[in-house]
PDB file of N, CA, C and O in Angstrom:
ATOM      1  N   UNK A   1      29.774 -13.531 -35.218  1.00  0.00           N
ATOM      2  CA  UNK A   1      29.286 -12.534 -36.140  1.00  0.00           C
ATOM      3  C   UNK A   1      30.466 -11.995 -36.946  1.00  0.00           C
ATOM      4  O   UNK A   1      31.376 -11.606 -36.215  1.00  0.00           O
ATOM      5  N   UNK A   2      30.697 -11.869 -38.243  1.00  0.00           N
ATOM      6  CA  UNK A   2      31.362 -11.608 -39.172  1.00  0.00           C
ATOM      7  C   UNK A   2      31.379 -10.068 -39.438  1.00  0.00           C
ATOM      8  O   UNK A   2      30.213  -9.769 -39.699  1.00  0.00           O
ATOM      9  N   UNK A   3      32.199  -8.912 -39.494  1.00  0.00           N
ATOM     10  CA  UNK A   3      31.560  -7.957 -40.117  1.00  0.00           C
ATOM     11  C   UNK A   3      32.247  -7.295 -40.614  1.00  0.00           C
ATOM     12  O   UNK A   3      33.227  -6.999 -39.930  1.00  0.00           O
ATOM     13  N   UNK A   4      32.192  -6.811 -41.730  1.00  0.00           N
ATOM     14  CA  UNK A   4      33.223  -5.494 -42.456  1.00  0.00           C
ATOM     15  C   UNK A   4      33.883  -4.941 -41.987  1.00  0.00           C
ATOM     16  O   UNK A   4      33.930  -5.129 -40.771  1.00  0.00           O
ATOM     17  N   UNK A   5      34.800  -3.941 -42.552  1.00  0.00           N
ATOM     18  CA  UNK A   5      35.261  -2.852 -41.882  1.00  0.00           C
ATOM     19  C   UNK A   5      34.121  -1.580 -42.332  1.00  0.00           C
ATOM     20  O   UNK A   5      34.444  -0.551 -41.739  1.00  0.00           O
ATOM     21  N   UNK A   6      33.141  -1.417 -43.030  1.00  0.00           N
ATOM     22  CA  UNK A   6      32.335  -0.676 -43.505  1.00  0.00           C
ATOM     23  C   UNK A   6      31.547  -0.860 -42.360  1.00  0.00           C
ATOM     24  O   UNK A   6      31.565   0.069 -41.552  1.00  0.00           O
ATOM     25  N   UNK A   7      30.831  -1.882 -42.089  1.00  0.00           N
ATOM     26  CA  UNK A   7      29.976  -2.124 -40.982  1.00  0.00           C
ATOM     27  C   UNK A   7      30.284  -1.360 -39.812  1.00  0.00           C
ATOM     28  O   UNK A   7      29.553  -0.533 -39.267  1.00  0.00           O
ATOM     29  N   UNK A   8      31.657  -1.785 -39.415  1.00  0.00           N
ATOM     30  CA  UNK A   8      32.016  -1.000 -38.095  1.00  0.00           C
ATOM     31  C   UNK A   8      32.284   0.565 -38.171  1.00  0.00           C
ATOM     32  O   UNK A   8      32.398   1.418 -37.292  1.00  0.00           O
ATOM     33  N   UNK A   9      32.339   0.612 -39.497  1.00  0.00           N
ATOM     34  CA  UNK A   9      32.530   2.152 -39.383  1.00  0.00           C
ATOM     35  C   UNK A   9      31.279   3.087 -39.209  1.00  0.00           C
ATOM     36  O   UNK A   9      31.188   4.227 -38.755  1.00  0.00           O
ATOM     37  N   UNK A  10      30.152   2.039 -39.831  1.00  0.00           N
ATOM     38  CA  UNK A  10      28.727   2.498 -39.634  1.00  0.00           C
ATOM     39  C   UNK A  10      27.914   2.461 -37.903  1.00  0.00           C
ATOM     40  O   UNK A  10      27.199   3.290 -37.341  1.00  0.00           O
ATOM     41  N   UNK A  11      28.351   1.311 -37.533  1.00  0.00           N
ATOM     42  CA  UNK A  11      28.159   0.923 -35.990  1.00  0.00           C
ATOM     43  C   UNK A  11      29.055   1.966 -35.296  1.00  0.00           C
ATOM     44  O   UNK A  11      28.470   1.987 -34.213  1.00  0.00           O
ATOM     45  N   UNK A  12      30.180   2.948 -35.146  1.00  0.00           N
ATOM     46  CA  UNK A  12      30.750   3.594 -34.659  1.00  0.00           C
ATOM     47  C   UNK A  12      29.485   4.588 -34.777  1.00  0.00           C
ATOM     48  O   UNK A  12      29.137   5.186 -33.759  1.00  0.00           O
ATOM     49  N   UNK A  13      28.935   4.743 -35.731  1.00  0.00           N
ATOM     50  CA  UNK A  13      28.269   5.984 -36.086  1.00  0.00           C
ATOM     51  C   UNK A  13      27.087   6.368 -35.159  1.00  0.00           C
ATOM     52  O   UNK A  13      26.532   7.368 -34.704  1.00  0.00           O
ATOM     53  N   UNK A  14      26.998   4.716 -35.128  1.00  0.00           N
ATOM     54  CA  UNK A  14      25.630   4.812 -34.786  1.00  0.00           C
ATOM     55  C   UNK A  14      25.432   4.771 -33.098  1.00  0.00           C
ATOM     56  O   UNK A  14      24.500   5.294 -32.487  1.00  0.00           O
ATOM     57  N   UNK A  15      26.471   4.068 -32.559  1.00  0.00           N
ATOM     58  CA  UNK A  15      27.150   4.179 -31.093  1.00  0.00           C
ATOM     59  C   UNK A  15      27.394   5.547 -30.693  1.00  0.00           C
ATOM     60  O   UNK A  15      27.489   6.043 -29.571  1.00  0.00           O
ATOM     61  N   UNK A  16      27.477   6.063 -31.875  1.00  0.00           N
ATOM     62  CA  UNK A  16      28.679   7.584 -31.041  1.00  0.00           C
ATOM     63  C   UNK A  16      26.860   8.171 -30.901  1.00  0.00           C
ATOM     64  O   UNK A  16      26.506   8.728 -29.862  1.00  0.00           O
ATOM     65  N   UNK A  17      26.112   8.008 -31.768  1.00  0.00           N
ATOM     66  CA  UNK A  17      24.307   8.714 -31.843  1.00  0.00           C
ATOM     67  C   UNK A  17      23.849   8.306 -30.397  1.00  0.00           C
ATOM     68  O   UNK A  17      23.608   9.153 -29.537  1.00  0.00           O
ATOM     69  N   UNK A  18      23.723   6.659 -30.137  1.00  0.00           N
ATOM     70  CA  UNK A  18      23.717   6.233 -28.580  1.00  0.00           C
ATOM     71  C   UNK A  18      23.878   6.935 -27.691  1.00  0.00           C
ATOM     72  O   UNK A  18      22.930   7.389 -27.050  1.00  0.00           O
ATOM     73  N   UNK A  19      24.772   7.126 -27.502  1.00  0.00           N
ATOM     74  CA  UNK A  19      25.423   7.642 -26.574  1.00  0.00           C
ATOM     75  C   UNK A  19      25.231   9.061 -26.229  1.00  0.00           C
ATOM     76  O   UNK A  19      25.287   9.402 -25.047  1.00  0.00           O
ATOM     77  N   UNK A  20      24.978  10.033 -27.296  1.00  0.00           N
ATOM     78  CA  UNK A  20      24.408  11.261 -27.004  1.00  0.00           C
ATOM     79  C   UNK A  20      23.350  11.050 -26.611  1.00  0.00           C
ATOM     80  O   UNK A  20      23.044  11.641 -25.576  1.00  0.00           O
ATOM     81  N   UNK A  21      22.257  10.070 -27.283  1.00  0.00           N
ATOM     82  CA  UNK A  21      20.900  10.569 -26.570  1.00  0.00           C
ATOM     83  C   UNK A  21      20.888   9.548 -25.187  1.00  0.00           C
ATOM     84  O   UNK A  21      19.822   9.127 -24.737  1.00  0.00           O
ATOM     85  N   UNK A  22      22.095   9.236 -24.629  1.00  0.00           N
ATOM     86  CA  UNK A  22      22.046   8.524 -23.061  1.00  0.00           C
ATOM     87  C   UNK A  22      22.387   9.959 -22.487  1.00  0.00           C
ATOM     88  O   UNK A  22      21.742  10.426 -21.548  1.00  0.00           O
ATOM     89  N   UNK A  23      23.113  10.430 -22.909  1.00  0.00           N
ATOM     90  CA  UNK A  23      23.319  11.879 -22.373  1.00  0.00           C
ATOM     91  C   UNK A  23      25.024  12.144 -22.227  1.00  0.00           C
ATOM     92  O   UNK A  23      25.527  12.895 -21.391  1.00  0.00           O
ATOM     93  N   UNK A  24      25.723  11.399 -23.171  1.00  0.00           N
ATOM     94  CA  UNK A  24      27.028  10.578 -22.988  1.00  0.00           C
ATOM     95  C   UNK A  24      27.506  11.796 -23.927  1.00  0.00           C
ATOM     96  O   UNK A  24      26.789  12.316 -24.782  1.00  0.00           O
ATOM     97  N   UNK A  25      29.198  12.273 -23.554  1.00  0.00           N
ATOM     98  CA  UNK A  25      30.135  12.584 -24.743  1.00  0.00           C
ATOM     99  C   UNK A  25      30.732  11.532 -24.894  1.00  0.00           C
ATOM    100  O   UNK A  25      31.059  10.910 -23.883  1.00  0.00           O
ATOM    101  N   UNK A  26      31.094  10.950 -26.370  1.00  0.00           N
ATOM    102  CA  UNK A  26      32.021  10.162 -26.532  1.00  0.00           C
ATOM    103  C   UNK A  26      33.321  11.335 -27.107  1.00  0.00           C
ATOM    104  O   UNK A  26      33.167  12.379 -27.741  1.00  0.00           O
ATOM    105  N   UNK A  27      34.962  10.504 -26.459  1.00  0.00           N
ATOM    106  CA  UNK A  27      35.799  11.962 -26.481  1.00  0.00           C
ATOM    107  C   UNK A  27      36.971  10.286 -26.996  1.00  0.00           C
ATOM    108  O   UNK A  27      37.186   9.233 -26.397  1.00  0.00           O
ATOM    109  N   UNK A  28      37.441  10.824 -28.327  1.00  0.00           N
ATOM    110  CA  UNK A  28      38.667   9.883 -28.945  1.00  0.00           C
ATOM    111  C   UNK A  28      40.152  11.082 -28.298  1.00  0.00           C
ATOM    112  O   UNK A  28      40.114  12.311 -28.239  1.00  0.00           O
ATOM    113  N   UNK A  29      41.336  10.140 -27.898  1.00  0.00           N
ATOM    114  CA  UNK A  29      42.313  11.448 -27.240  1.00  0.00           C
ATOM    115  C   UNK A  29      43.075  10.065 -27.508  1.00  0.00           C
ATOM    116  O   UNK A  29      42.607   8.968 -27.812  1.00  0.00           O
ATOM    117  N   UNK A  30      44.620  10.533 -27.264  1.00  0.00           N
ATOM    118  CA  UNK A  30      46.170  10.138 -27.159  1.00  0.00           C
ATOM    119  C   UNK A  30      46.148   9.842 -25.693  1.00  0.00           C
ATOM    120  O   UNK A  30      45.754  10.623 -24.827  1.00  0.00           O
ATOM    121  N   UNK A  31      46.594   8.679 -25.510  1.00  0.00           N
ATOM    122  CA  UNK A  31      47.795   8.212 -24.523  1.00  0.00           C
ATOM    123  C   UNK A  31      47.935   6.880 -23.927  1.00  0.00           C
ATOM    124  O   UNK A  31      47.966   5.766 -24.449  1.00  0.00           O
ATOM    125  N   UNK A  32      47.994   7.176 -22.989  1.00  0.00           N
ATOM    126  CA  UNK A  32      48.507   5.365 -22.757  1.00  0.00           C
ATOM    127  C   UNK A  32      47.294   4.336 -22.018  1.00  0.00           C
ATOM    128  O   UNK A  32      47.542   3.592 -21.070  1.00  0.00           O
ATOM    129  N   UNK A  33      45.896   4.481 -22.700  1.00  0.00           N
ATOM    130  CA  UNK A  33      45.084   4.103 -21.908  1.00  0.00           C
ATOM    131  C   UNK A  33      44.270   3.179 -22.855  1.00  0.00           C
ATOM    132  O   UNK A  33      44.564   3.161 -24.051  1.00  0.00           O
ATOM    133  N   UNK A  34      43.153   2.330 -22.321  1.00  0.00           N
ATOM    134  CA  UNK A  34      42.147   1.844 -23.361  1.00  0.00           C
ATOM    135  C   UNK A  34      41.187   2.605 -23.870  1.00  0.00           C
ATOM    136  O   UNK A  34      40.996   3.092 -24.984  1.00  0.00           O
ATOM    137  N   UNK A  35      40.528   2.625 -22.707  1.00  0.00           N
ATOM    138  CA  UNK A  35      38.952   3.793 -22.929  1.00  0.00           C
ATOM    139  C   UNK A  35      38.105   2.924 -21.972  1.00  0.00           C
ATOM    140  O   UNK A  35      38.247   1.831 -21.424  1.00  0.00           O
ATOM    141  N   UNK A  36      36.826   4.236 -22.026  1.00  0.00           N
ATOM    142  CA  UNK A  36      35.689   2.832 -21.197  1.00  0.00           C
ATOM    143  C   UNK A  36      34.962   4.660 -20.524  1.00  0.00           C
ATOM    144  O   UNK A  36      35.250   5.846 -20.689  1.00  0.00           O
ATOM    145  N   UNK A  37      34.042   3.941 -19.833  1.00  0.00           N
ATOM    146  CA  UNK A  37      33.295   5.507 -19.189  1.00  0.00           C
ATOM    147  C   UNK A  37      33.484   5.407 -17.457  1.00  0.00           C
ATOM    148  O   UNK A  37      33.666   4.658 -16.497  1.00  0.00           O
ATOM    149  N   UNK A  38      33.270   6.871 -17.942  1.00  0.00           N
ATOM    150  CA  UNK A  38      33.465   7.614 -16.658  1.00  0.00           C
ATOM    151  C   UNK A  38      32.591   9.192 -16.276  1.00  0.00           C
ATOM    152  O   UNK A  38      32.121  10.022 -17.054  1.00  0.00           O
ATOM    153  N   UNK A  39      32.616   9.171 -14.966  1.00  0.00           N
ATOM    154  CA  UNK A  39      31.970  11.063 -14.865  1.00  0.00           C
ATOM    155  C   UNK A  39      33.031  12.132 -14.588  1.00  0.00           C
ATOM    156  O   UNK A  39      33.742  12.235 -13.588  1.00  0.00           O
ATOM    157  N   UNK A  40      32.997  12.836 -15.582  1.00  0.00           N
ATOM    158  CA  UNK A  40      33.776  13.767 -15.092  1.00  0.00           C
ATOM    159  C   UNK A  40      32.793  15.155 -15.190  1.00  0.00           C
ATOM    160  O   UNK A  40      31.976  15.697 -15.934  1.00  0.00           O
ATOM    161  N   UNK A  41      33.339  15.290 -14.152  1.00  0.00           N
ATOM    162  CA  UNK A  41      32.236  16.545 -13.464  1.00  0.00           C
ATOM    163  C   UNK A  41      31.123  17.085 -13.669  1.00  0.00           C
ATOM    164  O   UNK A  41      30.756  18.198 -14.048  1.00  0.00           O
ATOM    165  N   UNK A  42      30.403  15.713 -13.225  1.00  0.00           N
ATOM    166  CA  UNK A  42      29.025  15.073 -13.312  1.00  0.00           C
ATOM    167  C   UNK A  42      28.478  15.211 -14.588  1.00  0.00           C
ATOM    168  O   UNK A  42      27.341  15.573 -14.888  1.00  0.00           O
ATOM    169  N   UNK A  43      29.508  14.851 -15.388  1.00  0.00           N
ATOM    170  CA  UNK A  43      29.255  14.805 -17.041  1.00  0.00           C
ATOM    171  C   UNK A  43      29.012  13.043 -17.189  1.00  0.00           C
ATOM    172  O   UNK A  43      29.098  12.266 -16.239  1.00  0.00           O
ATOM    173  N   UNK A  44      28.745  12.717 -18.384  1.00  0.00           N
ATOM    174  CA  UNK A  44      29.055  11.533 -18.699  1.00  0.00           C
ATOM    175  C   UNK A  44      29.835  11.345 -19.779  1.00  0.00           C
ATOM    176  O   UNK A  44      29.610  11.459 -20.984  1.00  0.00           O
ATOM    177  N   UNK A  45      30.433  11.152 -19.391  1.00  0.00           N
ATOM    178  CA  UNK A  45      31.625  10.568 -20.890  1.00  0.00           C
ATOM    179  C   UNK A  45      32.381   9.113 -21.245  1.00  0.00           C
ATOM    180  O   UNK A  45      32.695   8.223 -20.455  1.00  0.00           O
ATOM    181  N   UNK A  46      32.566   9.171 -22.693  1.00  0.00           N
ATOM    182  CA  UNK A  46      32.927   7.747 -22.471  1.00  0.00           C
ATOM    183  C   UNK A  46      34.539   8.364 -23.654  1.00  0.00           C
ATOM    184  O   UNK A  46      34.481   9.010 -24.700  1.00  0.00           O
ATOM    185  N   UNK A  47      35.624   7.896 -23.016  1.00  0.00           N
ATOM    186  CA  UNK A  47      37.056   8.150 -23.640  1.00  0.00           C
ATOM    187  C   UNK A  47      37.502   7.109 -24.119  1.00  0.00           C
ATOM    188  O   UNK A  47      37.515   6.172 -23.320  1.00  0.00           O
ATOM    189  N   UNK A  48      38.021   6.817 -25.504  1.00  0.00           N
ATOM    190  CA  UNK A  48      38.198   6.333 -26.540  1.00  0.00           C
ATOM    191  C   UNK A  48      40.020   6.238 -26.746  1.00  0.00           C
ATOM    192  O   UNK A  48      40.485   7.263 -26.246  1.00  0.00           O
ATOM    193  N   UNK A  49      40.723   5.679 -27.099  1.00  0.00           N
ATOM    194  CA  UNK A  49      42.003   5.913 -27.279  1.00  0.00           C
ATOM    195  C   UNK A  49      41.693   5.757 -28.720  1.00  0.00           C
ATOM    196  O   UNK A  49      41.210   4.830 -29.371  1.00  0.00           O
ATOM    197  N   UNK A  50      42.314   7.498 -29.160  1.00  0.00           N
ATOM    198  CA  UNK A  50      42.093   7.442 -30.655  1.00  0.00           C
ATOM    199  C   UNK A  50      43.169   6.425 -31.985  1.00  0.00           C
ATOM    200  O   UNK A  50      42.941   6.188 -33.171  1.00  0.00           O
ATOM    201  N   UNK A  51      44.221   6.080 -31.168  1.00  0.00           N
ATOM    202  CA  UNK A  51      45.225   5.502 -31.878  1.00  0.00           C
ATOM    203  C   UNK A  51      44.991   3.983 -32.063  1.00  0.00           C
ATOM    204  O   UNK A  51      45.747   3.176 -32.604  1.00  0.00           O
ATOM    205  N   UNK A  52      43.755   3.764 -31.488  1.00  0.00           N
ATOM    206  CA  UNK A  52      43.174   1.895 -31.488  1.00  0.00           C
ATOM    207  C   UNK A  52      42.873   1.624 -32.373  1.00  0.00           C
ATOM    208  O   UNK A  52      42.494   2.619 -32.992  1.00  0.00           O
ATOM    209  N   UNK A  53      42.735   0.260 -33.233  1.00  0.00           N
ATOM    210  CA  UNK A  53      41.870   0.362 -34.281  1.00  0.00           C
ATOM    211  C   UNK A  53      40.525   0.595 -34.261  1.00  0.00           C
ATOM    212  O   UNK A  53      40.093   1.054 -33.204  1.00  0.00           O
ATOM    213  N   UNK A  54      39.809   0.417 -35.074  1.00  0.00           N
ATOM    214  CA  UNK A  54      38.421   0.607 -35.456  1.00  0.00           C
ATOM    215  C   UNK A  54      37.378  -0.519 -34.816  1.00  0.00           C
ATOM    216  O   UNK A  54      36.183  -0.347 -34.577  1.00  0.00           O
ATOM    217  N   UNK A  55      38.193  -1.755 -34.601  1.00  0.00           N
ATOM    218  CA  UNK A  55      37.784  -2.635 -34.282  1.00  0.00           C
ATOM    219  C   UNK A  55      37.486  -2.541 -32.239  1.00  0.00           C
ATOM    220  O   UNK A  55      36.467  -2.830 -31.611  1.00  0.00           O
ATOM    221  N   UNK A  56      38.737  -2.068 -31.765  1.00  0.00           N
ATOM    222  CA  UNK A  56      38.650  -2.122 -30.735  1.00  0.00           C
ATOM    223  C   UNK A  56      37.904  -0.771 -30.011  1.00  0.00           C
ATOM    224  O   UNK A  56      37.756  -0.579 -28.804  1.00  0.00           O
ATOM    225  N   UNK A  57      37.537  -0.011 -30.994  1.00  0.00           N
ATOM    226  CA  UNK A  57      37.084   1.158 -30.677  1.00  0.00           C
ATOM    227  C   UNK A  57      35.126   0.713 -30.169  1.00  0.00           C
ATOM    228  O   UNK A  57      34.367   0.886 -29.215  1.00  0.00           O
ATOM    229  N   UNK A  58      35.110  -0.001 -31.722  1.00  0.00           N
ATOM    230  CA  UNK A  58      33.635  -0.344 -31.630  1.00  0.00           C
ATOM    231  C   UNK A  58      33.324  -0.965 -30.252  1.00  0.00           C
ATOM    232  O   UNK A  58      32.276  -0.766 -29.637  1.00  0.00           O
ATOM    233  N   UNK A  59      34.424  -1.799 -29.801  1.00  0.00           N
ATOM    234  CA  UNK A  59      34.365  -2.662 -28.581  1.00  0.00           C
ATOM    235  C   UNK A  59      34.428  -1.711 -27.608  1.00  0.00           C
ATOM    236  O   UNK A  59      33.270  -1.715 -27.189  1.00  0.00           O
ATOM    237  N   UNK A  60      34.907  -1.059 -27.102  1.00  0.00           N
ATOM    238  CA  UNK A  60      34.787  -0.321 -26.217  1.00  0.00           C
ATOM    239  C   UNK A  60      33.931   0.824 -26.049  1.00  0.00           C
ATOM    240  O   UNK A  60      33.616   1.053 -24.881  1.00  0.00           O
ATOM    241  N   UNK A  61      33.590   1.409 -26.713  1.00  0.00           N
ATOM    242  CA  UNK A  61      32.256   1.974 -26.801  1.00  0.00           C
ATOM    243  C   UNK A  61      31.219   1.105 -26.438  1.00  0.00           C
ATOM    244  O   UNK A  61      30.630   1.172 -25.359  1.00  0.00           O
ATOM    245  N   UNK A  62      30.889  -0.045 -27.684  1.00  0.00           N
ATOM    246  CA  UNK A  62      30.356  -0.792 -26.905  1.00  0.00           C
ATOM    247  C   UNK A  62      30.064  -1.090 -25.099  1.00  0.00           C
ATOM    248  O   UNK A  62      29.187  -0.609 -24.382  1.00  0.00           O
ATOM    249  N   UNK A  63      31.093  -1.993 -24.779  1.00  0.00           N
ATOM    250  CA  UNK A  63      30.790  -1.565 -23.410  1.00  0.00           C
ATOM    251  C   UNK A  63      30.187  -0.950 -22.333  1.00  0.00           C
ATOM    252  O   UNK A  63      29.242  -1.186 -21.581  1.00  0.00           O
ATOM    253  N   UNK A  64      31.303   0.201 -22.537  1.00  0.00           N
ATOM    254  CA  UNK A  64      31.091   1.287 -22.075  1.00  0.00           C
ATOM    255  C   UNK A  64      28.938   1.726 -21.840  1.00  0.00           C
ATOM    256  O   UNK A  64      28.339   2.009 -20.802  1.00  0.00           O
ATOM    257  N   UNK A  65      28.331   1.572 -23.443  1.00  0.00           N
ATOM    258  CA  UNK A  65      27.374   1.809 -23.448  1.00  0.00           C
ATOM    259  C   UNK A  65      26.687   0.730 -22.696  1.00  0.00           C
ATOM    260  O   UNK A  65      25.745   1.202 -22.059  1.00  0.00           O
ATOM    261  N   UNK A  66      26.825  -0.570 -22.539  1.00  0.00           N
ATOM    262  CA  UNK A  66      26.230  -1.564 -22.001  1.00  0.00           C
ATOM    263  C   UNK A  66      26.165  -0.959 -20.122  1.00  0.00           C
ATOM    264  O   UNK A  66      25.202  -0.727 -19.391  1.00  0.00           O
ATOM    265  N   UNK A  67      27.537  -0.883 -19.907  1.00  0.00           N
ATOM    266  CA  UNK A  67      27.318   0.003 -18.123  1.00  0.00           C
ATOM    267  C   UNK A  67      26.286   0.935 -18.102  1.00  0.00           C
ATOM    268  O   UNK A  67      25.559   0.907 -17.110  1.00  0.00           O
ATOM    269  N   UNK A  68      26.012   1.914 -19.137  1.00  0.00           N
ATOM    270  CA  UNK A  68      25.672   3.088 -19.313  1.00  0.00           C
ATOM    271  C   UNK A  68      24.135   2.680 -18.849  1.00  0.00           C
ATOM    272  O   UNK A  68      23.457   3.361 -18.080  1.00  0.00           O
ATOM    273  N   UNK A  69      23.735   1.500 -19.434  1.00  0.00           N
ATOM    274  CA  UNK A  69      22.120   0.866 -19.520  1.00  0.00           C
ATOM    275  C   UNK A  69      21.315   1.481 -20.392  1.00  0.00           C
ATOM    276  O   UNK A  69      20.732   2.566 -20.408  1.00  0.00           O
ATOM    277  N   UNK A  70      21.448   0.086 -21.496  1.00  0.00           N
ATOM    278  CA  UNK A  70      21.002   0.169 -22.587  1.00  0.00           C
ATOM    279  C   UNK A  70      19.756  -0.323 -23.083  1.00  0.00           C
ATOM    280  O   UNK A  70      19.040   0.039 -24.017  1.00  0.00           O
ATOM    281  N   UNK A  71      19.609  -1.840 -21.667  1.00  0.00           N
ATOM    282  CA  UNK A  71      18.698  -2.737 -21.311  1.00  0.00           C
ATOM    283  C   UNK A  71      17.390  -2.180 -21.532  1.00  0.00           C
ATOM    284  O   UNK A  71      16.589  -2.778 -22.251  1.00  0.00           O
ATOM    285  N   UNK A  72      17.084  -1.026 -20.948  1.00  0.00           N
ATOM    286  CA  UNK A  72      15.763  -0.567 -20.851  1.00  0.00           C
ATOM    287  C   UNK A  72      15.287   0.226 -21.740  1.00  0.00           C
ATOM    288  O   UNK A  72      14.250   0.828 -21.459  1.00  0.00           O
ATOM    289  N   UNK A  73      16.135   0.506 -23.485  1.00  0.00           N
ATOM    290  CA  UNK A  73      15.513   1.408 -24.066  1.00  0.00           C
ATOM    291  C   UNK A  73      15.738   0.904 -25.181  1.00  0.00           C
ATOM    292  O   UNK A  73      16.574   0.008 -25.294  1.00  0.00           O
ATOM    293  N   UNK A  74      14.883   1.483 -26.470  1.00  0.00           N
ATOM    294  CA  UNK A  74      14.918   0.446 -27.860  1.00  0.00           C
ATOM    295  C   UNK A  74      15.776   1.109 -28.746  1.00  0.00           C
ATOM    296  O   UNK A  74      16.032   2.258 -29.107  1.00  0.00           O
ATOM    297  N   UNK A  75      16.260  -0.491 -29.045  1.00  0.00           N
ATOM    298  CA  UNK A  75      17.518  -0.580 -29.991  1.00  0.00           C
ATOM    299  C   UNK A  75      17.357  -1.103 -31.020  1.00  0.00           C
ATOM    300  O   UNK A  75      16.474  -1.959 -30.981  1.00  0.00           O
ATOM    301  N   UNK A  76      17.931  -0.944 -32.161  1.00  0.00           N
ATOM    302  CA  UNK A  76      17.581  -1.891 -33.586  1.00  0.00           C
ATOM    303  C   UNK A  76      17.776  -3.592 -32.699  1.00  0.00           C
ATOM    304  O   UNK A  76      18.241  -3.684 -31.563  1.00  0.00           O
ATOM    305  N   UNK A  77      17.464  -4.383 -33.252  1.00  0.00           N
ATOM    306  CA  UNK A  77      18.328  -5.892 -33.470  1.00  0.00           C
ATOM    307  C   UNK A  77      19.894  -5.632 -33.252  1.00  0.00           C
ATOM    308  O   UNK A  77      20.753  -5.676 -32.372  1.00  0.00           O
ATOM    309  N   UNK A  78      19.718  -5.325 -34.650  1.00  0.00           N
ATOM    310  CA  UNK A  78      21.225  -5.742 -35.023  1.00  0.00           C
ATOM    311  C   UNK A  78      22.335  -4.838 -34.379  1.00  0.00           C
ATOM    312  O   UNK A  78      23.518  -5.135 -34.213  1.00  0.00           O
ATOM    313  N   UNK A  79      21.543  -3.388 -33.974  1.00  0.00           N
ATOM    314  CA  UNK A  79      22.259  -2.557 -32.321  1.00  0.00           C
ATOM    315  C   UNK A  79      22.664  -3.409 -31.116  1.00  0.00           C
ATOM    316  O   UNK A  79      23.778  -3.716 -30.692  1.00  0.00           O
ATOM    317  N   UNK A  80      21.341  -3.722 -30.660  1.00  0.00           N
ATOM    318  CA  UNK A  80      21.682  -4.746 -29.518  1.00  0.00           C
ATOM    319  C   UNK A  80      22.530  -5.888 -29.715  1.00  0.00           C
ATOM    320  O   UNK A  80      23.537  -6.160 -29.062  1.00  0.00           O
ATOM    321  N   UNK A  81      21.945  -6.650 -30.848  1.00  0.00           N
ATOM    322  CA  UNK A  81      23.390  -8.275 -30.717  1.00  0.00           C
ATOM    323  C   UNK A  81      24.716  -7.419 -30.722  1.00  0.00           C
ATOM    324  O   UNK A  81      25.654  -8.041 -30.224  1.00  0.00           O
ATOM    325  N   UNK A  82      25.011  -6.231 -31.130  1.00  0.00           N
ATOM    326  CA  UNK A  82      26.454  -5.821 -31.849  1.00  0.00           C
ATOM    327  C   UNK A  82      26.689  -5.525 -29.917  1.00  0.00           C
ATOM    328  O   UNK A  82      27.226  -6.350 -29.177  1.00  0.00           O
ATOM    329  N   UNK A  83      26.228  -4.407 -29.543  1.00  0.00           N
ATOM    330  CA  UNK A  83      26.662  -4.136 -28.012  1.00  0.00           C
ATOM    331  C   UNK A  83      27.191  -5.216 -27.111  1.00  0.00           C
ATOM    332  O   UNK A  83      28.258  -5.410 -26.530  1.00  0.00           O
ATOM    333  N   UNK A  84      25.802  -5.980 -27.236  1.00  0.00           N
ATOM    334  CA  UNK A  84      25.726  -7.430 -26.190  1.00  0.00           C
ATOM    335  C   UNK A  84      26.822  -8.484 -26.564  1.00  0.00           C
ATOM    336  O   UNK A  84      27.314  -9.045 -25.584  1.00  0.00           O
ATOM    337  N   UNK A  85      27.442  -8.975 -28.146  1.00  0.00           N
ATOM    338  CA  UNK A  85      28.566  -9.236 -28.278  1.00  0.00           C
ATOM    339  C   UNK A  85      29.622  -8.852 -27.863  1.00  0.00           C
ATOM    340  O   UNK A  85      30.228  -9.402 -26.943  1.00  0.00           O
ATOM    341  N   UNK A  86      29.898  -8.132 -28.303  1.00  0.00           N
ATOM    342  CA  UNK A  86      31.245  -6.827 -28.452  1.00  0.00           C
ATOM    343  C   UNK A  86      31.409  -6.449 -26.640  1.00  0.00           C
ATOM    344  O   UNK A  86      32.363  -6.863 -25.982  1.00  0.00           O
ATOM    345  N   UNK A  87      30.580  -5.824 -26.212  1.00  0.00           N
ATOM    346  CA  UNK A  87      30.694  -5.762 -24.656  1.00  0.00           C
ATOM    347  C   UNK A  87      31.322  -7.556 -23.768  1.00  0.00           C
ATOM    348  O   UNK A  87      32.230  -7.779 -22.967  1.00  0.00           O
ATOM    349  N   UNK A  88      30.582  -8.214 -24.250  1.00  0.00           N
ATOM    350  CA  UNK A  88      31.083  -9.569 -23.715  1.00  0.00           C
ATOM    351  C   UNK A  88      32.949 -10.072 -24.384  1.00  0.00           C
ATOM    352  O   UNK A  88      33.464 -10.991 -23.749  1.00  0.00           O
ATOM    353  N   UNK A  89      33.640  -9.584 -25.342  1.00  0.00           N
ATOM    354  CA  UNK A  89      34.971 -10.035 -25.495  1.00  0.00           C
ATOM    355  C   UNK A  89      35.761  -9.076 -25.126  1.00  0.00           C
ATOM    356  O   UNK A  89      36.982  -9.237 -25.112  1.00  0.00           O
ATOM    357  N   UNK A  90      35.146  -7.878 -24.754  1.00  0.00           N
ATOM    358  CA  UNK A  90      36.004  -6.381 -24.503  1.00  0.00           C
ATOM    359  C   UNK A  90      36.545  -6.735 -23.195  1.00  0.00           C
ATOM    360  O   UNK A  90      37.260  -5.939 -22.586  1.00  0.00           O
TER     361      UNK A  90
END
């Protein structure tokens, strides 16, 4: 799959929307890490290394949302191939 940098900036958008209504914060921060989810105090969050590109951001979010379980609730098309890709090279 081929995609812009417009695209991904739109798919961020639409991931970061995901993810709230899973019940998720997505949180972009500094330091020496990738990202990916986790609970912190019985929150759900998914942490982002803000200094990544755009590209690897989408990917990890991604992910992240795929653990989260995404399987059981409706997604555009072109939502799902982007997750179900992107989660599989992350």
């Amino acid at each position: 799959m081929k995609i812009k940098e417009k695209e991904f900036e739109d798919t961020l958008q639409d991931l970061k929307a995901l993810a709230a209504q899973l019940g998720a914060k997505v949180r972009f921060e500094k330091g020496d890490f990738k990202g990916g989810y986790c609970i912190l105090k019985e929150s759900k969050v998914i942490v982002i290394n803000k200094m990544t590109n755009l590209q690897r951001k989408v990917m990890i979010l991604s992910a992240a949302l795929k653990e989260l379980g995404v399987d059981k609730i409706y997604l555009t098309p072109k939502i799902r191939e982007f997750i179900d890709e992107m989660a599989e090279t992350n």
